[in-house]
C-alpha positions as CSV (number, residue, x, y, z in Angstrom):
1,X,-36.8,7.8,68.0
2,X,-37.6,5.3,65.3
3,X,-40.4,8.4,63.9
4,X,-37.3,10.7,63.7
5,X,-34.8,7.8,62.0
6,X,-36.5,6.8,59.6
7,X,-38.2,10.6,58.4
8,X,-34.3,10.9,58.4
9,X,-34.2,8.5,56.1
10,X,-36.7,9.4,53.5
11,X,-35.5,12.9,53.5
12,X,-32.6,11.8,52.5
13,X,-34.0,9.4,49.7
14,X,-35.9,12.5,48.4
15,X,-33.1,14.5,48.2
16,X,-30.6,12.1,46.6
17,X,-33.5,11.5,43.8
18,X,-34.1,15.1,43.2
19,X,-30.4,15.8,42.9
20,X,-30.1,12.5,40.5
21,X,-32.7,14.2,38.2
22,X,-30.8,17.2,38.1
23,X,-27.5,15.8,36.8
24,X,-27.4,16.1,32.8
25,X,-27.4,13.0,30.7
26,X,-23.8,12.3,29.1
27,X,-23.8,13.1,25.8
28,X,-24.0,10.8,23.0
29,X,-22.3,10.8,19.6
30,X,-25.2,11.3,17.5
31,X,-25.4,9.3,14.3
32,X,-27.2,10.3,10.6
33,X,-31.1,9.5,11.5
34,X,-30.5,10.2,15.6
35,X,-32.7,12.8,17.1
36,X,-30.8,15.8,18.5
37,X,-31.1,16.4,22.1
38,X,-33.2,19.5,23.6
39,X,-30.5,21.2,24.8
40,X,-29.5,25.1,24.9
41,X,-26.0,26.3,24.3
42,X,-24.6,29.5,25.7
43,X,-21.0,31.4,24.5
44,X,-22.5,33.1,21.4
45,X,-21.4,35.6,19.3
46,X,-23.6,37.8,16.2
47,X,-26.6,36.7,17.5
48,X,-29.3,38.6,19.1
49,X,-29.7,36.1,22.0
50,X,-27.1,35.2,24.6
51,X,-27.5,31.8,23.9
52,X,-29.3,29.0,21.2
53,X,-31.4,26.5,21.4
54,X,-31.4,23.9,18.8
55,X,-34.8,23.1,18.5
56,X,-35.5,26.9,17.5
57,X,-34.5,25.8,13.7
58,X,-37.0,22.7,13.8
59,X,-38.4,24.4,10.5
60,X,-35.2,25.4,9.0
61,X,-32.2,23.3,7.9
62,X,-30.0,24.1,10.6
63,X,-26.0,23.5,9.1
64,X,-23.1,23.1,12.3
65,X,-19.9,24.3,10.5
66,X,-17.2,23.2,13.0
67,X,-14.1,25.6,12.2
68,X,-11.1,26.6,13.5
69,X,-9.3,30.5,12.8
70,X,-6.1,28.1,11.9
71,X,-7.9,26.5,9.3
72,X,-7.3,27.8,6.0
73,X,-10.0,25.6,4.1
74,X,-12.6,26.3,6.6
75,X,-12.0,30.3,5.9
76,X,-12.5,29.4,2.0
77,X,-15.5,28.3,2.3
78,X,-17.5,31.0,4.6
79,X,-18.1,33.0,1.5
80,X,-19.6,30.3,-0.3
81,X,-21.4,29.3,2.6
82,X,-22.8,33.0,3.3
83,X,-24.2,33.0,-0.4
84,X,-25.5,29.6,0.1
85,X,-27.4,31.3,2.9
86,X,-28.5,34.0,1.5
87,X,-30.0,32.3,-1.1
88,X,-31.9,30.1,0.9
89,X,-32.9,32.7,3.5
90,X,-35.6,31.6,6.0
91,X,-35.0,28.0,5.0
92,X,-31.1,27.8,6.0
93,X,-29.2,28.7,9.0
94,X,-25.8,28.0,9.1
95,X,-24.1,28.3,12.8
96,X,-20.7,28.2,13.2
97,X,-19.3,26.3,16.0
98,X,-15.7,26.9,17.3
99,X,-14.9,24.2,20.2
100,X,-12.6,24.6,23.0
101,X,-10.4,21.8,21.8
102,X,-9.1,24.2,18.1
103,X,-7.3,26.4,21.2
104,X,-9.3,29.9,19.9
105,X,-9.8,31.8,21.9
106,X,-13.6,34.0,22.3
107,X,-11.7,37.0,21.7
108,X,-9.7,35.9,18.6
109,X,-12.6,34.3,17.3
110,X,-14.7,37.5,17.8
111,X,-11.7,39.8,16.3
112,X,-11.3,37.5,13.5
113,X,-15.2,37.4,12.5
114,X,-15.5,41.5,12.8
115,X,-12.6,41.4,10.2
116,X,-14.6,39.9,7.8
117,X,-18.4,41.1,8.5
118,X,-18.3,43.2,5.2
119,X,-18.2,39.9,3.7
120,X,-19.9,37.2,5.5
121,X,-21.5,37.2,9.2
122,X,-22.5,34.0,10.9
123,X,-23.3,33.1,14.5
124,X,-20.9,31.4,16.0
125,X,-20.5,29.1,19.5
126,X,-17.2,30.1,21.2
127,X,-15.4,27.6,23.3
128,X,-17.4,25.0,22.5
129,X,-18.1,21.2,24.1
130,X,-21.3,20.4,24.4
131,X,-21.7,20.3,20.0
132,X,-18.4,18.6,19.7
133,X,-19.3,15.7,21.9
134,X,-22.3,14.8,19.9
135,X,-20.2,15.3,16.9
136,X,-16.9,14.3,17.3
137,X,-14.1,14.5,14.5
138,X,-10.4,14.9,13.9
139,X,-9.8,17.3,10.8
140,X,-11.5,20.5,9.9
141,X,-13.5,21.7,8.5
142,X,-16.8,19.4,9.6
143,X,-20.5,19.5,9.0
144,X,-23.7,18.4,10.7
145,X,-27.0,18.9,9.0
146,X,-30.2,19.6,11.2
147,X,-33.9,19.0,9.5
148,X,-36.9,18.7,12.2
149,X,-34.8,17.7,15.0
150,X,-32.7,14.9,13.1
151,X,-29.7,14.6,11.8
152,X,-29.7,14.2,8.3
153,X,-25.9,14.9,7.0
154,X,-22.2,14.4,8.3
155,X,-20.0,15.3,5.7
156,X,-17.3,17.8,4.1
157,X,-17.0,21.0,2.5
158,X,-16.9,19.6,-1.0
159,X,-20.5,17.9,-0.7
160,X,-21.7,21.4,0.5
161,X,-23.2,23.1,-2.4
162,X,-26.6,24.5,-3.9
163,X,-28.1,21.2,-5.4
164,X,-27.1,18.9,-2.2
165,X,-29.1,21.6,-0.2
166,X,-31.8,22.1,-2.3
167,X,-32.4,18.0,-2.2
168,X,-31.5,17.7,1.7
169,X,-35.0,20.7,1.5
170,X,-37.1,19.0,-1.0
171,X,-35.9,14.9,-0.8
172,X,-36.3,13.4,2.0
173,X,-34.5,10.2,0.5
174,X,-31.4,12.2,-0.6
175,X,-28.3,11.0,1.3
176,X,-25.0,12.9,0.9
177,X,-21.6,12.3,0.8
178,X,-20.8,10.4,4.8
179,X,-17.5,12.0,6.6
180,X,-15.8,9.7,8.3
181,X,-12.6,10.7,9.9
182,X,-10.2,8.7,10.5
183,X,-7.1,8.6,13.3
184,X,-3.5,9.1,11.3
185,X,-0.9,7.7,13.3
186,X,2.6,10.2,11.6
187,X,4.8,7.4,13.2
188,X,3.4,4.3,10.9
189,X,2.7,3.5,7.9
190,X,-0.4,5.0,5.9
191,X,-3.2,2.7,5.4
192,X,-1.2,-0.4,7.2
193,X,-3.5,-1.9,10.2
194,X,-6.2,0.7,9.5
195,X,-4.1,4.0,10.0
196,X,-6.0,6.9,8.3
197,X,-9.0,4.4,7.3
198,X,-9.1,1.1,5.1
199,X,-7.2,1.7,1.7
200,X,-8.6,3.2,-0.9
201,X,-8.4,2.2,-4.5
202,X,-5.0,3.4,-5.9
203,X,-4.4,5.6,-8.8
204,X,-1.3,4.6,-9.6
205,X,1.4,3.0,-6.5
206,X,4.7,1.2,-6.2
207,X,5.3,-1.6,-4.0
208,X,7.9,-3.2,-2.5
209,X,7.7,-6.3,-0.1
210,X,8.9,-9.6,1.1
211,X,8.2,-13.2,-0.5
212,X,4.3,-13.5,-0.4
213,X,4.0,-17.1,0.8
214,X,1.1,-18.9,-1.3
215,X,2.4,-17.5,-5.0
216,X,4.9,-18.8,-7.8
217,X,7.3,-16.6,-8.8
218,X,6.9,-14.9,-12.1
219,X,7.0,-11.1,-13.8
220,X,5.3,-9.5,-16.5
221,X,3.4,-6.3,-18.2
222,X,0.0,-5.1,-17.8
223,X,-0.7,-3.5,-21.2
224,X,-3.8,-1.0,-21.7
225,X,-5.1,1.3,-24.9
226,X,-2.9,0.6,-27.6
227,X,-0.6,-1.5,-26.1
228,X,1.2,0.5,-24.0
229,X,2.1,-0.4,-20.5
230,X,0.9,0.7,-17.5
231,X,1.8,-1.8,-14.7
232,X,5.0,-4.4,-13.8
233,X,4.7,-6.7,-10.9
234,X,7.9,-9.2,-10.0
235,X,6.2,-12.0,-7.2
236,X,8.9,-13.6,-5.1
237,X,12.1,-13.0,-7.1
238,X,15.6,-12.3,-5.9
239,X,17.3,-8.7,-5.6
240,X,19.8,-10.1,-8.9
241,X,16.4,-11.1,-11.0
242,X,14.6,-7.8,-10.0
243,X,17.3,-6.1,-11.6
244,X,17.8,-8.8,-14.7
245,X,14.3,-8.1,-15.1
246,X,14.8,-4.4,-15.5
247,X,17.6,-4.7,-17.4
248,X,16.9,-7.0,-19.8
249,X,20.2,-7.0,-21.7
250,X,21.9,-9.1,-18.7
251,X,19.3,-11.8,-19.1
252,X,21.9,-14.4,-20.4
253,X,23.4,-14.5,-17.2
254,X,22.6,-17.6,-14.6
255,X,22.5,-17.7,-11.0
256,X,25.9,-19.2,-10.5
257,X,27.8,-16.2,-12.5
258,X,26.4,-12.9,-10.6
259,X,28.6,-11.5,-8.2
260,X,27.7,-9.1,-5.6
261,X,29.7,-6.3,-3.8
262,X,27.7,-5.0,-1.4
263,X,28.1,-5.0,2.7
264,X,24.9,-5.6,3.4
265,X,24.7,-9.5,2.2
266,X,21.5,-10.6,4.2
267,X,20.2,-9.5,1.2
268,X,21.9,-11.8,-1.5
269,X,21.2,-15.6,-1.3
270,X,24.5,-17.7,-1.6
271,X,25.5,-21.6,-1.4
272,X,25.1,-22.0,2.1
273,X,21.4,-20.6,2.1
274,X,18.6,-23.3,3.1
275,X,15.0,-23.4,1.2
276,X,14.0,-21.4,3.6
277,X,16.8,-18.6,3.8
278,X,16.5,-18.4,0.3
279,X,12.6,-17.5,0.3
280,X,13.1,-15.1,3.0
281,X,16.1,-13.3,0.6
282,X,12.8,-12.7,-2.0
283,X,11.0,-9.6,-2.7
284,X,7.8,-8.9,-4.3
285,X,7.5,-5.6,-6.7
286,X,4.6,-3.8,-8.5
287,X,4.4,-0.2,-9.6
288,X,1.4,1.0,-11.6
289,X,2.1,4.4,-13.9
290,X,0.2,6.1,-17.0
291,X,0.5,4.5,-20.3
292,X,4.2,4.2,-21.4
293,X,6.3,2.3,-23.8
294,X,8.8,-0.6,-22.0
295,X,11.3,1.4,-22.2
296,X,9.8,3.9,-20.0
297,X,8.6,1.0,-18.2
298,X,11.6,-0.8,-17.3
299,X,13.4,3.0,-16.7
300,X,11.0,3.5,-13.6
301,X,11.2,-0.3,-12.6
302,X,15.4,0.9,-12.6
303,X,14.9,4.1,-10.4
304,X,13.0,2.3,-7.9
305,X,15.7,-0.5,-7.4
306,X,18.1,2.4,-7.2
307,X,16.3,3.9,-4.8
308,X,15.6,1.2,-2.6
309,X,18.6,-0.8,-3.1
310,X,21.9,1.4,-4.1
311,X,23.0,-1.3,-6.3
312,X,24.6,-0.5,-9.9
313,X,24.4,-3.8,-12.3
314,X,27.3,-4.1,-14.6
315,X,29.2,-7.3,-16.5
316,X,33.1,-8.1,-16.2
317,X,35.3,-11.1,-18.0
318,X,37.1,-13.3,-15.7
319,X,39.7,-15.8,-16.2
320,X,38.0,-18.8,-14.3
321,X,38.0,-22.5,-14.2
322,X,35.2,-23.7,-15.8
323,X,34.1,-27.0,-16.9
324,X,33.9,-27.8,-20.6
325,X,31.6,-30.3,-22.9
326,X,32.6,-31.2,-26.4
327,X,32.1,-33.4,-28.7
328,X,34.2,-36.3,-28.7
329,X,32.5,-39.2,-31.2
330,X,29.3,-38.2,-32.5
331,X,28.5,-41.8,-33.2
332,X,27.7,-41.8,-30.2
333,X,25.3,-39.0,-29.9
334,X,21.9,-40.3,-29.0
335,X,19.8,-37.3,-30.8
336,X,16.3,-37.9,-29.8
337,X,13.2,-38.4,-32.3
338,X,10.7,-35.8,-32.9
339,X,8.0,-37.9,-30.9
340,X,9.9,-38.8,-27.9
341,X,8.4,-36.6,-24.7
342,X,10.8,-34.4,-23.8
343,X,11.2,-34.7,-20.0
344,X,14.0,-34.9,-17.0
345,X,14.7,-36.5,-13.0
346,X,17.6,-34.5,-13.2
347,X,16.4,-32.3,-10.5
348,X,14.8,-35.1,-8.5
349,X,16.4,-36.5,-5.1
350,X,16.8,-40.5,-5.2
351,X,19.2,-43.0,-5.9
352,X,17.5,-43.6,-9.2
353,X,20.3,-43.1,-12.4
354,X,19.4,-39.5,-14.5
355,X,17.8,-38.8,-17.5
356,X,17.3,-36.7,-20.2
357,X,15.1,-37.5,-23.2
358,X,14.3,-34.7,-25.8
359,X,16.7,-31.8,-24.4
360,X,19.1,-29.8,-25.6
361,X,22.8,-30.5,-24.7
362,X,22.4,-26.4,-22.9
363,X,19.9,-27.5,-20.7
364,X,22.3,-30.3,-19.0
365,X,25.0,-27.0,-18.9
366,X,23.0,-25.1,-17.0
367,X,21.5,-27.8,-14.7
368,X,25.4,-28.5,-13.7
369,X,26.4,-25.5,-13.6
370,X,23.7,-24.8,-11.0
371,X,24.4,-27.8,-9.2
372,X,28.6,-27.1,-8.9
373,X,28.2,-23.4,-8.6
374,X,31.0,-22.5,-11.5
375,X,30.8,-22.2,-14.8
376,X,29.8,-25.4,-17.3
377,X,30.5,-24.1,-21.0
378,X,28.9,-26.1,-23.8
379,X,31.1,-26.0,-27.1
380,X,29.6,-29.3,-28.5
381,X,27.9,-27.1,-31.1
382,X,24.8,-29.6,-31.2
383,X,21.7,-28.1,-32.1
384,X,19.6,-31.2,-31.7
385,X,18.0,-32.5,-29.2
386,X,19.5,-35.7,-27.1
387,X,19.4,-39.0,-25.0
388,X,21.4,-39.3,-22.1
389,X,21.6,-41.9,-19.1
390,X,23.9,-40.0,-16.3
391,X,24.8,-40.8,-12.6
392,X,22.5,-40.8,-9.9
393,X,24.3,-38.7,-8.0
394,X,25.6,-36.0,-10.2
395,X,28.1,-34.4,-8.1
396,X,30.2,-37.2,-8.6
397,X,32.3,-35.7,-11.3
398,X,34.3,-38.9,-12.1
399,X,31.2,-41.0,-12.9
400,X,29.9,-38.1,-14.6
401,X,32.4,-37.7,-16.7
402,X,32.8,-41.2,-17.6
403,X,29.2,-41.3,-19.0
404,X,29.4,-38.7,-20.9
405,X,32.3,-40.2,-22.5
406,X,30.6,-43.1,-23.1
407,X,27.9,-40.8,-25.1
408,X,30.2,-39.1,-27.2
409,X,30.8,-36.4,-24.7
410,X,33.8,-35.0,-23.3
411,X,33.9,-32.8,-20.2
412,X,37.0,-31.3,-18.8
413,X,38.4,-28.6,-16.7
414,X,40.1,-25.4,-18.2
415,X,40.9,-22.0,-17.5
416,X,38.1,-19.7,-19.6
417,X,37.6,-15.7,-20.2
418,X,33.8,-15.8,-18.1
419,X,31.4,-13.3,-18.4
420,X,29.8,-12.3,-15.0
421,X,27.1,-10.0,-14.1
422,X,28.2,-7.2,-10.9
423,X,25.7,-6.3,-8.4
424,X,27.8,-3.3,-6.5
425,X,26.8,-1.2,-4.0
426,X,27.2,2.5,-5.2
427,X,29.3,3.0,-2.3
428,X,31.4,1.0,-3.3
429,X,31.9,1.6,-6.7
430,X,32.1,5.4,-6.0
C-alpha cells in the first residue's frame, strides 16, 4: 500500500512540475537596453506567414509602430514611414501593431489597410496583447525600436526620421529622443501633483495664487531687448494693490480711502481682519508675454484681474469727516537738520512716548490715517522735514492733539470733499 501511495505521490509531483513549466512567464515592461523575449505572435495581416517571430529581424532594425485607425497622426505618418522603409530595404522592417485595447477591430483594420495598399503596405498585428504589455503607453502613435534582440528606442513620431535611423544602423552610442507618457487626469489641474508629467519650462504663462508664505511683498517689470517688458509679478499683495498696480493712475490712494462694492467680501481685508486674516486675503500674480511697452503691459495685467475678479476700479468725492493738520505757530516747528537720521517708533507696540526725527509732516498723515481708518488731511504746507515727540498711545486723540499743539500743530475735525478709490463688482455697477 505504502508502494502504491507514495508512486501516487511522485506522479503527481511530476505532473504539477511539467504543467509549471508550461505556464508562460508574465510579461515584463521592457526598458531601452532590455533583451526582448523569444516569443511568437499570431493575428497577422500582409504577411506571408500566419504569424511573427521577433527574433526573425535579429539582423534588421525591427520598428513596432503601435497605431490605432482613430488616430489621425498615426495615419500621417505611414507614408513617411513606407518611404523610410523603402529606403532602407533589407535593413528596416517596420511592423505595425494594432492592440485590442484601441477597440479595432481585425476586420476594420484589414478594410482600412487594403484602402490604402496603393500607397503604403505594412504588416500589421491585429488585436494585440502580448506587444502592448511589454510596451505599454497611453497616447498614439508609439514606437519601439528592435536591433539584435534589444531595445534600443522608445519614442515619437517626430524623432522618426532618416538621420535618427541611419545612426540607430551605424552608431551604436546614438540615443534618441525617450517617450515617456504620462497619465492626464481631465478633472485636475495640468501639471499640479505630477498630472500629465513634471512641468515643463514655460513659454510664456500667467499665474494666479494665494500669499506665498516665506516672501515680502513687492511688484515690478522684467525688461528684455531694448527695454521692453516681458514679465510682471505682484508677491503677496491685496486684490485693491493688484489693481493700483495696474492702474497706476489711482496710486495716490491709501488703504483707508478704497471702498469696495462687491458681495463676495472674503476677498477684501477690512478693520476687523487679524495678521493672519489679512495674509490669507493676499494673492500672488505673474504673467510672462513677448516684448511689449508698459502700457501693453499693464493692459494685460488689467484683463487678467477682470477676468478673474469682475471688479471695475473707479474714484468718487465724498463729503466726509476728516481730520485736519495746520499750521498754528511755526515758531514752534521743530524742522530737522540735514544730518539728523531720519527714523520712527511710531509703528512700534510699547508704552514708550513716539517719535519722529527727519520726516515729513505727510508721513505722520498717513501713519494716522492708517491707524483711525478715516481720512487725516495735511494743509500745513511744510515742505521740510520735522521733530516731533507724540503720545505713546496714539489713538488717544486728546493727547494727541494737545502735542501737536504744543509743536505748532493744529489738528481738528471737519467735514472735507474726499477722494476715494471704488472697487465694484461689474454686477453691480451694470
Amino acid at each position: 500500500m505504502n508502494k502504491i501511495l507514495s508512486a501516487i505521490i511522485l506522479t503527481l509531483i511530476l505532473v504539477n512540475h511539467t504543467f509549471a513549466q508550461r505556464i508562460p512567464a508574465k510579461p515584463q515592461e521592457l526598458k531601452i537596453g532590455d533583451t526582448i523575449p523569444d516569443i511568437t505572435i499570431g493575428n497577422i495581416i500582409n504577411y506571408p506567414a500566419a504569424t511573427i517571430r521577433l527574433f526573425d529581424f535579429k539582423n534588421k532594425l525591427l520598428i513596432l509602430d503601435f497605431w490605432a485607425t482613430w488616430c489621425a497622426s498615426c495615419i500621417t505618418h505611414f507614408p513617411k514611414m513606407y518611404a523610410l522603409q523603402q529606403s532602407e530595404i533589407g535593413k528596416v522592417e517596420i511592423l505595425l501593431v494594432n492592440s485590442k485595447d484601441t477597440r479595432d477591430t481585425e476586420v476594420g483594420v484589414t478594410a482600412f489597410l487594403n484602402k490604402r495598399k496603393s500607397q503604403y503596405s505594412f504588416p500589421c498585428v491585429v488585436m494585440d496583447t502580448a506587444l502592448n504589455k511589454l510596451f505599454p503607453h497611453h497616447s498614439l502613435p508609439h514606437y519601439a525600436i528592435i536591433k539584435n534582440n534589444k531595445v534600443v528606442a522608445i519614442t515619437d513620431a517626430e524623432s522618426i526620421n532618416h538621420a535618427s535611423i541611419d545612426h540607430l544602423l551605424n552608431d551604436t552610442t546614438f540615443s534618441m529622443f525617450v517617450k515617456n507618457d504620462n497619465i492626464f487626469d481631465k478633472a485636475k489641474p495640468l501639471f499640479v501633483d505630477g498630472n500629465g508629467g513634471e512641468t515643463p519650462a514655460s513659454i510664456y504663462r500667467t499665474m494666479m495664487t494665494g500669499q506665498v508664505r516665506g516672501l515680502n511683498g513687492y511688484f515690478g517689470f522684467q525688461k528684455g531687448k531694448e527695454g521692453l517688458i516681458t514679465r510682471v509679478y505682484a508677491i503677496n499683495q491685496t486684490l485693491a494693490s493688484l489693481y493700483i498696480i495696474a492702474n497706476p493712475s489711482y496710486g495716490e490712494f491709501e488703504k483707508s480711502r478704497i471702498l469696495y462694492r462687491a458681495k463676495n467680501f472674503e476677498l477684501f481685508p477690512d478693520d476687523k481682519n487679524s495678521d493672519e486674516d489679512i495674509c490669507k486675503k493676499q494673492f500672488t500674480y505673474e504673467c510672462s508675454f513677448p516684448p511689449c511697452d508698459k502700457v501693453s503691459a499693464l493692459s494685460i495685467m488689467r484683463a487678467d484681474l477682470s477676468r478673474y475678479f469682475h471688479l471695475k476700479i473707479d474714484s468718487e468725492y465724498r463729503d466726509t469727516l476728516s481730520y485736519v493738520l495746520r499750521l498754528n505757530n511755526p515758531k514752534r516747528i521743530a524742522i530737522a537738520p540735514a544730518e539728523l537720521k531720519a527714523e520712527t517708533n511710531i509703528d512700534e507696540v510699547n508704552n514708550a512716548p513716539k517719535f519722529l526725527n527727519n520726516l515729513p509732516v505727510d508721513y505722520l498723515r498717513r501713519e494716522l490715517q492708517e491707524f483711525y481708518k478715516i481720512p487725516f488731511i495735511n494743509e500745513t504746507k511744510l515742505t521740510d522735514n520735522i521733530i516731533l515727540t507724540l503720545p505713546a498711545n496714539l489713538m488717544d486723540i486728546a493727547a494727541l492733539t494737545e502735542s501737536l499743539r504744543k509743536q505748532g500743530i493744529t489738528l481738528s475735525r471737519e467735514k472735507r470733499k474726499v477722494s476715494f478709490l471704488t472697487l465694484t463688482e461689474k454686477r453691480i455697477a451694470d
